[in-house]
C-alpha positions in Angstrom: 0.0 0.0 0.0 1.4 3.4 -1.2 1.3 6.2 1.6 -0.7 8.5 -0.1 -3.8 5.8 -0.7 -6.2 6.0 2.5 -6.2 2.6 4.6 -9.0 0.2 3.0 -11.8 0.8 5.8 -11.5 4.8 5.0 -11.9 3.5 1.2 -15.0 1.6 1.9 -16.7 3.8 4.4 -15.8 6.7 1.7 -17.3 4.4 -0.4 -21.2 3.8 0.6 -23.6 5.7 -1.2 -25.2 8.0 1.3 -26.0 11.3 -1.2 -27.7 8.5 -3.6 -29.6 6.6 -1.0 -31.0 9.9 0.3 -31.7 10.8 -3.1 -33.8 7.5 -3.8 -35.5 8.0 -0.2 -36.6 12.0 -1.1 -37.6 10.8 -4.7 -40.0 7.9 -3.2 -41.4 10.3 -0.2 -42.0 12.8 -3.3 -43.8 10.1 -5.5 -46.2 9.2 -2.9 -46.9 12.8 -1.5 -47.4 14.5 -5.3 -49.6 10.4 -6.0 -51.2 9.5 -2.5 -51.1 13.4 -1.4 -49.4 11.9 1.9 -45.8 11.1 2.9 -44.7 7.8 3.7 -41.8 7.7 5.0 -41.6 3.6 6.2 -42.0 3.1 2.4 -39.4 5.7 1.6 -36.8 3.8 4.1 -37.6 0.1 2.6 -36.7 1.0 -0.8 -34.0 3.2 -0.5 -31.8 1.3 2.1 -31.4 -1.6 -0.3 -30.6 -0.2 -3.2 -27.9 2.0 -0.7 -26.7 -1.6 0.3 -26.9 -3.1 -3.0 -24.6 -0.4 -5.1 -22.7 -0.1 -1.8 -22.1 -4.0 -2.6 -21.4 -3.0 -6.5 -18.3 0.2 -5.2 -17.2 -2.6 -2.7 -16.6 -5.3 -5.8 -15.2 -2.8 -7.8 -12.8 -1.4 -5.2 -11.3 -5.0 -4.2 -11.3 -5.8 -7.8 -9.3 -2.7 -8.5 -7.0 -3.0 -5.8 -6.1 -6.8 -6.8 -5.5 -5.7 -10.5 -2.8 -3.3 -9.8 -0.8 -6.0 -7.6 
């Protein structure tokens, strides 16, 4: 590991998809407030934390994949 690359926890946690998973949370409690003309914000949460995991998963794989290429 060169000395200017951050330690690989640092990489990860920089990693997770926090600005998109809010993103997909506002854009469901939108839907259903502009569609229903109420917020739901339990059906906001159950969709957006997945996804959030699932292309947290997808940075992950392509971070360790990256970082065993170059060795």
């Amino acid at each position: 590991m060169r000395k200017s690359e951050p330690p690989p926890l640092r990489r990860l946690l920089a990693a997770f998809p926090l600005t998109e998973g809010f993103g997909i949370f506002i854009g469901i409690v939108a839907w259903k407030l502009m569609v229903e003309g109420r917020i739901e914000f339990g059906e906001g949460l159950l969709v957006a934390l997945p996804c959030s995991l699932v292309w947290f998963g997808v940075r992950c794989w392509k971070i360790r994949r990256s970082a065993h290429s170059t060795q």
